[in-house]
PAKOL-187923 format. One record per residue (C-alpha): x, y, z; residue in one letter. Coordinates in steps of 0.05 Angstrom, whole numbers, plus 5000, padded with zeros to 4 digits. Example, Ala and Ser with C-alpha at 12.3 -4.5 7.8 and 13.67 -1.06 7.14 Angstrom:
524649105156a
527349795143s
END
This chain:
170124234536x
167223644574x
168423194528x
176123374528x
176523374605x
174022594600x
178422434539x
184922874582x
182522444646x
181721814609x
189421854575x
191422014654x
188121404673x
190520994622x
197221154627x
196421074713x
194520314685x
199920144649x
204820554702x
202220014750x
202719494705x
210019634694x
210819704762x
208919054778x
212318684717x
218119064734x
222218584784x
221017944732x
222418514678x
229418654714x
230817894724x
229517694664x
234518324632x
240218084679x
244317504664x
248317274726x
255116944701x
258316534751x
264116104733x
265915274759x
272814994755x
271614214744x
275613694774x
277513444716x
281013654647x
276813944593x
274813234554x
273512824608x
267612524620x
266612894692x
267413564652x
263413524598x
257513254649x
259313834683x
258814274616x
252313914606x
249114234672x
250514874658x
247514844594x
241714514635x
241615124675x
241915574627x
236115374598x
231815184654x
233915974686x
231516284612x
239116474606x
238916804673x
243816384696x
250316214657x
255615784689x
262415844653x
265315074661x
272715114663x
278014504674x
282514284722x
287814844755x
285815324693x
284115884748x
285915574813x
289014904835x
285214374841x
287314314913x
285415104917x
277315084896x
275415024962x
278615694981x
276716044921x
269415924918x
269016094986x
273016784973x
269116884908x
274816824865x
269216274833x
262016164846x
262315424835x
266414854834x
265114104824x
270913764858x
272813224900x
270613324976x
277112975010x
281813474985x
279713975043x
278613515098x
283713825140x
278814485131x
272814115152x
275013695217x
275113045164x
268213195148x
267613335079x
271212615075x
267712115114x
264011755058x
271211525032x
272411095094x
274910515052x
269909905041x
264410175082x
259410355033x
258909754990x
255010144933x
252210904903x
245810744937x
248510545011x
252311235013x
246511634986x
242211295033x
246911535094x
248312245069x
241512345050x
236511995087x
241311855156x
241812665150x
249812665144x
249513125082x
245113715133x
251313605183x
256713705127x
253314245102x
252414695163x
260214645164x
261314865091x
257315455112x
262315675164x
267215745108x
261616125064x
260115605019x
252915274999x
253514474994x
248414254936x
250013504938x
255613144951x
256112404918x
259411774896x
261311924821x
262811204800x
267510574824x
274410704857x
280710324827x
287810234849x
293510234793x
300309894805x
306809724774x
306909094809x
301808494819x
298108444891x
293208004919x
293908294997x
296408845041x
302708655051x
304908614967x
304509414989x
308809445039x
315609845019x
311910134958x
309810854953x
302210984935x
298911594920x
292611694957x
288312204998x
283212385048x
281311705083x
284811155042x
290711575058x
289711515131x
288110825128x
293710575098x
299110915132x
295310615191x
296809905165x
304209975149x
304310325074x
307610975059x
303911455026x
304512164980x
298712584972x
298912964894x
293613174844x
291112764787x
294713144742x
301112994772x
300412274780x
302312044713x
309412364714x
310112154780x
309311344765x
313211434698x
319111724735x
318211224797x
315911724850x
311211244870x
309710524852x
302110614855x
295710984861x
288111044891x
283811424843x
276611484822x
273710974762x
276310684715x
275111144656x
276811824694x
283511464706x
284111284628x
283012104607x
289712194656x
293311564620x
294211184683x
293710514631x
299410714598x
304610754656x
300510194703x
301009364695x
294909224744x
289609504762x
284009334821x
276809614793x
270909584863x
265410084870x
266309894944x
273210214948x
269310894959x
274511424934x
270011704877x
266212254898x
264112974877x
260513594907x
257114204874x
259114744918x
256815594915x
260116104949x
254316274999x
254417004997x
252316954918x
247316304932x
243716794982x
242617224936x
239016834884x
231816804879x
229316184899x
227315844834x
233915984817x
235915524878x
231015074853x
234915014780x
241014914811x
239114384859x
235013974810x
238914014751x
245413844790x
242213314826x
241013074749x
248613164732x
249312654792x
245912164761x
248212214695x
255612264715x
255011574752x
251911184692x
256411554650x
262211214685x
258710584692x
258610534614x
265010774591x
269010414642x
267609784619x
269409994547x
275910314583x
278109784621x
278009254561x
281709724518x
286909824575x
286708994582x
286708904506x
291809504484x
297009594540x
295808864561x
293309174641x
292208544683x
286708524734x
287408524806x
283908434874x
284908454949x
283507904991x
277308015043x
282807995107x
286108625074x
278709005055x
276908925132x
283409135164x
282809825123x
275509905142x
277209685215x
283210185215x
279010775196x
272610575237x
278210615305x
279911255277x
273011525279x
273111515341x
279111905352x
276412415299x
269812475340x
273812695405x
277313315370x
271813635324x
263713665353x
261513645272x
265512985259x
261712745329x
254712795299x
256912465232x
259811885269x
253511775308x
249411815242x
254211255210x
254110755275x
246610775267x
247510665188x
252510075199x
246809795248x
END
């Protein structure tokens, strides 16, 4: 009788052990069960080099999360716009987006758009070195959160080139053309004299075969080549220091707060990876692009003299100022970048 009391209070304690053992496995156990599917719209087609880079982190995330985390990567306006990510990762209509941080900068007081002031940040480094070590990026990011998104990184993605139908040398060889551009090299160049029209990549090839506009501002070389800019351009003007290349991994911030935090962890390291690997990505291909657009469709190089490359960074630098005096965020980012520029 004895013994069974000891062998009944023995099974009791046993199964008390494992009871507590489960209990304490159980919030891994329940972490590791769920899978958390977010999706990303891209800024770029499906293809591209951006978007399979882009593809590439989530797989990185995937695996580094033990498939607790799985990013859907989709293209360019296959949900939303591409003018529209902003908006719908901050309603939740996506968790992600990787996407150019001009398009909104009327929704962040020029903010999101101040490392595309043109010929200010001569290279990659110089603009990381601003953003992250001058502290812009903290600035830019406590205004994403007022809109409920989570601001990873924001960076330069590769050189900036300018695509023509007709030779130039200067400034004025744009005057009475039309040139598609946005954010800051907009600005700046209706402030020196040269219309303007503001239209997503994937509108910009129609646009120059049918003589909407005589010209365009776009990212590197090679992202310009998966649009066909080559085939309906004569010259084009290739310059890291043009600074209109530039991504950002953004969250909605109502789903990044709920992540645990080496989830957070994932995220930030493996898109700070994707950073890195998009920008030498570029680097390579667009020297294989550009000689094919040289060699095949007979593309003729251009430059701009150094007169023309100060009046647009003089232009926007006077209109820093002005920016400062209407939004307090835009303030603190221009004090960061006078003490940068000393």
């Amino acid at each position: 009788m004895i013994r069974k009391r000891f062998l009944f209070l023995g099974m009791i304690s046993l199964v008390t052990f494992f009871a507590f053992l489960v209990c304490v496995q159980s919030p891994q156990l329940s972490e590791a069960a769920e899978t958390i599917k977010w999706r990303l719209q891209a800024v770029g087609p499906r293809g591209s080099i951006e978007t399979n880079m882009i593809q590439r982190f989530a797989d990185q995330v995937k695996i580094a999360s033990d498939g607790r985390l799985e990013i859907a990567v989709y293209g360019a306006g296959e949900i939303v716009p591409s003018f529209e990510t902003f908006e719908a990762v901050s309603q939740g209509i996506l968790e992600m987006h990787c996407n150019d941080p001009s398009y909104w900068m009327g929704k962040t007081g020029k903010c999101s758009g101040i490392t595309a002031i043109p010929f200010l940040f001569p290279t990659a480094l110089d603009e990381k070195n601003f953003l992250e070590n001058g502290g812009a990026i903290n600035v830019i990011r406590e205004v994403y959160a007022k809109h409920n998104l989570h601001l990873i990184n924001m960076f330069r993605a590769g050189d900036g080139s300018i695509w023509t139908k007709f030779p130039f040398s200067n400034l004025e060889d744009f005057k009475g053309k039309k040139i598609r551009a946005h954010g800051m090299w907009a600005e700046a160049l209706s402030r020196v004299g040269i219309s303007t029209i503001t239209m997503p990549g994937s509108e910009v090839y129609e646009g120059m075969e049918r003589g909407v506009i005589d010209g365009l501002l776009s990212a590197n070389v090679a992202w310009c080549f998966d649009y066909g800019f080559h085939e309906v351009s004569k010259y084009v003007y290739p310059t890291e220091s043009i600074n209109i290349c530039h991504l950002e991994f953004v969250v909605n911030k109502s789903k990044w707060d709920k992540l645990s935090d080496d989830l957070k962890a994932i995220l930030v390291v493996c898109a700070k990876e994707a950073e890195i690997e998009i920008l030498s990505q570029n680097h390579f291909w667009d020297t294989t692009r550009l000689n094919e657009a040289m060699s095949k469709q007979g593309v003729k190089l251009q430059s701009l003299d150094q007169d023309s490359k100060t009046k647009l960074r003089s232009a926007m630098l006077a209109a820093v100022e002005q920016y400062s005096k209407e939004d307090a965020e835009f303030a603190k980012l221009a004090l960061i970048l006078k003490d940068f520029i000393k």
